[in-house]
GUBA-204303 format. One record per residue (C-alpha): residue in one letter; x, y, z. Coordinates in steps of 0.001 Angstrom, whole numbers, padded with zeros to 6 digits, always signed. Example, Ala and Ser with C-alpha at 12.3 -4.5 7.8 and 13.67 -1.06 7.14 Angstrom:
<lodos>
A+012300-004500+007800;S+013670-001060+007140;
</lodos>
This chain:
<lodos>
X+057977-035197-107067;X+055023-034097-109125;X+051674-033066-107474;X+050169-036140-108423;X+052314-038600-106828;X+052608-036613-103711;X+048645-036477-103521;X+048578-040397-103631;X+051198-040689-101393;X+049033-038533-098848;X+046385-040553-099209;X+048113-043788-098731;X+049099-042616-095647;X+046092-041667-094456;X+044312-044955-095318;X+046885-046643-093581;X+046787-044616-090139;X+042814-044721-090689;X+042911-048720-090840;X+044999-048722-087970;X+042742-047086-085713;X+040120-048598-087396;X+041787-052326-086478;X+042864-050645-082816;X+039128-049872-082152;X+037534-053216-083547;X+040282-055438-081398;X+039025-053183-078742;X+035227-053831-078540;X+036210-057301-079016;X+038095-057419-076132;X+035194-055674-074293;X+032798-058130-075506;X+034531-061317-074434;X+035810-059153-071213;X+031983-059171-070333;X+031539-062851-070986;X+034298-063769-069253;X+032725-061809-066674;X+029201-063230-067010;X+030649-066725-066748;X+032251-066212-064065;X+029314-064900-061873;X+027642-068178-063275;X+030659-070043-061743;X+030454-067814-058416;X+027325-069049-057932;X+027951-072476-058210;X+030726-071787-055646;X+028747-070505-053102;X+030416-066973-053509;X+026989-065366-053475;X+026010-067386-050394;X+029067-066971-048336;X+029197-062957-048831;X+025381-062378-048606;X+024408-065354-046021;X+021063-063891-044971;X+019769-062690-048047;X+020342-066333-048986;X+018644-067888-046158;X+015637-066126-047544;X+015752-066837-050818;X+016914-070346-050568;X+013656-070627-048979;X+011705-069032-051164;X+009527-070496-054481;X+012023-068239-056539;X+014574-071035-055826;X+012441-073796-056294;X+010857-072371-059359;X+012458-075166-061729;X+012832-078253-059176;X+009105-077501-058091;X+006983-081051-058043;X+003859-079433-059017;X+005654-076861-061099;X+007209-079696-063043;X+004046-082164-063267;X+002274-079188-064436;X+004655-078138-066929;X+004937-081808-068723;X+001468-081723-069550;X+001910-078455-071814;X+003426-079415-075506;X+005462-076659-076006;X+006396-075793-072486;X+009594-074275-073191;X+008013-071146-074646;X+005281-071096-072531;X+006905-072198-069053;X+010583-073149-068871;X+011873-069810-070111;X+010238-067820-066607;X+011420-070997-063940;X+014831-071329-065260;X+015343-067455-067191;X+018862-065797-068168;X+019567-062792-066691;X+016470-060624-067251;X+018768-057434-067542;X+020547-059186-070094;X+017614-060515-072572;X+015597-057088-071756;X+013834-056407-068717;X+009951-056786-069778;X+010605-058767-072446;X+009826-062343-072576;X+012267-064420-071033;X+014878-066426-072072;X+015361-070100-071026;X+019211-070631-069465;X+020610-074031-070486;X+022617-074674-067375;X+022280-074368-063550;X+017876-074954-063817;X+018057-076371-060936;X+018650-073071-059187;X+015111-071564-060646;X+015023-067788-060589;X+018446-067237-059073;X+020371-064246-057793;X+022151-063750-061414;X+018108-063311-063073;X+017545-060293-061244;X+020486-058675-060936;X+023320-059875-063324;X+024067-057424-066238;X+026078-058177-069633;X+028767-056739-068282;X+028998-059161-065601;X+028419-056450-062890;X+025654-057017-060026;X+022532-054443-060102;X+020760-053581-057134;X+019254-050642-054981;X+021372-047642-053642;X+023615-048393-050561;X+024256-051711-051675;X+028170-052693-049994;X+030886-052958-051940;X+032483-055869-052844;X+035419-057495-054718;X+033843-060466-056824;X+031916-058457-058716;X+031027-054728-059987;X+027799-053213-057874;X+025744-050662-060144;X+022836-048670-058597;X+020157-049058-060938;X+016715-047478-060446;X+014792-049983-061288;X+014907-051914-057725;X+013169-048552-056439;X+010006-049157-058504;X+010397-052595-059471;X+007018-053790-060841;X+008133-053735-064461;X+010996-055802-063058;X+008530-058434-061803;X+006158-058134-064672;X+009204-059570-066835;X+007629-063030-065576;X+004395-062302-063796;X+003296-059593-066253;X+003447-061417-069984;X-000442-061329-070953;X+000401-064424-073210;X+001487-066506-070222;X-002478-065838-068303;X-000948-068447-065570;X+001551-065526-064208;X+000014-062673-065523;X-000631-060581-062217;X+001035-057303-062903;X-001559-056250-066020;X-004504-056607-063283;X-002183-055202-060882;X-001806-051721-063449;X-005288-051251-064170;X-006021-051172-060181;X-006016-048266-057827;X-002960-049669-055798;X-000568-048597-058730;X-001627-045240-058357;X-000231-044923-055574;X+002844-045910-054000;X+002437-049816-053762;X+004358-052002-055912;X+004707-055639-056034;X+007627-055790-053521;X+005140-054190-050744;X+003385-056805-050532;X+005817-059571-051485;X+009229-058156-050396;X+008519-056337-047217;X+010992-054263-045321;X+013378-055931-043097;X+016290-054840-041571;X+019910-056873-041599;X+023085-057097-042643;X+023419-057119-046439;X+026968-058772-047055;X+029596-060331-045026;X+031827-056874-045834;X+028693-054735-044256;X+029541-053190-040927;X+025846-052112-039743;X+022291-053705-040616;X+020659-051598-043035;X+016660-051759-044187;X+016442-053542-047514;X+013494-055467-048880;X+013209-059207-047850;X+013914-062041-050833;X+011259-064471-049517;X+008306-063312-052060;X+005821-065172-050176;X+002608-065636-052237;X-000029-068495-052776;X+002142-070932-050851;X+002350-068626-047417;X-000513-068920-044740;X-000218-065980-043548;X-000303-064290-046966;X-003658-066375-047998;X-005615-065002-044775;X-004843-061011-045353;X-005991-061499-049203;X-009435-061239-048515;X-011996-060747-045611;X-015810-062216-045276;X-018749-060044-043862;X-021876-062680-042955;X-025580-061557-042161;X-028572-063184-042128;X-032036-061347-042955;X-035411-063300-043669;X-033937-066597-044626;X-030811-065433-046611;X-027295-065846-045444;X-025604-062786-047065;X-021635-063166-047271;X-019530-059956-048228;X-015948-060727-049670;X-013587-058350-050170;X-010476-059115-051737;X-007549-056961-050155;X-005229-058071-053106;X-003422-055581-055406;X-004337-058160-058128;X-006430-060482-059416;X-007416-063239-057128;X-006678-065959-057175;X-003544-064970-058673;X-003105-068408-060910;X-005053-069911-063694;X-004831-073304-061685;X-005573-071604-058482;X-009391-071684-056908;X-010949-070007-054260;X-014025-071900-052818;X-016636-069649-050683;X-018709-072233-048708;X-021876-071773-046387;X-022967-074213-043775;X-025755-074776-041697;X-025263-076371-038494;X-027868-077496-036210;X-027523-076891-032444;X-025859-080160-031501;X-023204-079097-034335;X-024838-082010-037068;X-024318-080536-040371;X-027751-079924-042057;X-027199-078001-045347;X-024143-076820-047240;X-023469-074899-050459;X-020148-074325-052241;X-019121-071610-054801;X-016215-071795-057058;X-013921-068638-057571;X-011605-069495-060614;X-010106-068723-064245;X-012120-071717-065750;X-015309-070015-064034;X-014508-066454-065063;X-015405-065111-061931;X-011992-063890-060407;X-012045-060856-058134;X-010407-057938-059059;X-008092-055823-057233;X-009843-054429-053765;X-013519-055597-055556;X-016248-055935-053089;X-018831-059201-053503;X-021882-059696-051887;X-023638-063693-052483;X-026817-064749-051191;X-027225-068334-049893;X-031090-069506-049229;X-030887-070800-045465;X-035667-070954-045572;X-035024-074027-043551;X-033625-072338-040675;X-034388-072239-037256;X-033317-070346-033696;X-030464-072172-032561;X-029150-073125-035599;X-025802-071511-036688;X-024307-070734-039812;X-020948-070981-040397;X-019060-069076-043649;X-015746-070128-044918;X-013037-069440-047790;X-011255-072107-048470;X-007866-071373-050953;X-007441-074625-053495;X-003726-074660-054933;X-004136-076781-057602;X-006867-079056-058982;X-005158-081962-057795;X-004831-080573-054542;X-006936-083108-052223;X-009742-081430-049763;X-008097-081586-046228;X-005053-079610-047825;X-007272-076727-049098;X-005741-073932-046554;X-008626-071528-044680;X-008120-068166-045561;X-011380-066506-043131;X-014013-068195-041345;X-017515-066075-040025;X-020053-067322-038080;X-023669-066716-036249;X-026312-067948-034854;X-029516-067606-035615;X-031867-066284-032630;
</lodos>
């Protein structure tokens, strides 16, 4: 056999055994890739199972509870959102999102086409692409699904700012306010104020209660939450009421664009008849928001005062503009009288 033909024979060969591996590697990140969807479907169908209810029951409790689950099916979420044109890139995408680890954690969100109804679901936060569940360390083991311990959940602002950090959505922007503020200098992230500690039992395969951080994320629709965001200082010095609000958020308050804080001053006379009363208007449409741990000091003219008469101070938290007066919630109350 000549040199020639042996060279080209060589060569043939070596194509060949090259396409082989070439076709044996392809076939093989094609079986990866629809290995993870497979897998990503069924977490989707878990869910709809109840799998992640009957293995983590009282991390469920809390977030069934929660406005995370009623993000989509939300009646002032929903009469909110039909009024906005294009709502789908402006609201749908953060009350019914894929998985956020999926479409890119700080990215804009990506609306899910089924299972809305479930609103920002177990699978948003913690569903990967390869169908595996992400989560803090010390998370149990389990056999529906792959556990990863990802870092994230120990810092997990830019988690949250995925949906409450996109500066072209103003409505849940805290997390930008939240940056610029003292409190993320130090050690206080969202989840410290909205996720506080508890301990339980995370899964039905745990055999001791662990701490962990509680999936309620109580906000602008929890009582108790509304009365430690701010506190009210009230004096009274040569016919000025002088109020003092502090906000004790980490972020902007109110938090929402639709959201409105009212500071009102009244003057009662001594057998409690209501003689004067003045009203201030803390909103986005008013531009006069508090920021993060901001001190405010307003001055009400009370000239037509007299001994005995008391004056009473009160912030009043409005959810919505729709929301009638006798459901605005308190959130502090001061009062004096004057001598």
């Amino acid at each position: 056999m000549n040199l020639k033909a042996m060279y080209w024979r060589i060569v043939g060969v070596s194509l060949g055994v090259f396409g082989c591996v070439l076709i044996i590697v392809t076939v093989n990140r094609t079986l990866r890739a629809e290995d993870n969807t497979h897998r990503v479907t069924e977490a989707y169908q878990g869910f709809q199972d109840g799998k992640c209810k009957s293995c983590h029951p009282a991390i469920w409790r809390e977030w069934e509870n929660s406005m995370h689950a009623k993000a989509w099916v939300d009646e002032i979420y929903q009469a909110a959102a039909k009024q906005v044109p294009d709502r789908e890139t402006k609201c749908d995408q953060c009350h019914a999102p894929q998985p956020i680890l999926i479409t890119g954690v700080g990215k804009m969100p990506k609306l899910r086409d089924k299972q809305r109804e479930a609103g920002v679901s177990c699978l948003v936060c913690h569903l990967d692409a390869h169908g595996a569940m992400n989560g803090p360390a010390a998370s149990a083991e389990t056999y529906f699904h792959a556990n990863v311990t990802n870092p994230i959940y120990t810092e997990p602002t830019t988690l949250c700012g995925t949906c409450h950090g996109q500066q072209s959505v103003p409505e849940h922007d805290q997390v930008s306010s939240f940056l610029n503020s003292k409190f993320a200098e130090g050690d206080t992230r969202c989840a410290t104020c909205h996720m506080p500690v508890v301990t339980r039992l995370q899964s039905t395969t745990s055999h001791e209660s662990i701490k962990g951080r509680k999936h309620t994320w109580r906000g602008s629709r929890s009582v108790a939450q509304l009365k430690r965001a701010a506190t009210l200082q009230l004096g009274y010095v040569d016919g000025k009421a002088d109020v003092k609000l502090r906000s004790k958020t980490g972020h902007i308050l109110p938090g929402g664009t639709l959201r409105t804080i009212v500071l009102e001053v009244t003057r009662l006379a001594p057998d409690g008849t209501e003689r004067q009363k003045q009203q201030i208007s803390i909103s986005a449409k008013n531009e006069n928001r508090l920021l993060p741990n901001e001190n405010r000091t307003y001055a009400f003219d009370m000239a037509s005062a007299t001994t005995g008469d008391t004056i009473k101070a009160r912030l009043i938290y409005q959810l919505t503009p729709d929301t009638p007066e006798p459901k605005w919630i308190l959130m502090a109350e001061k009062m004096l009288m004057i001598p």
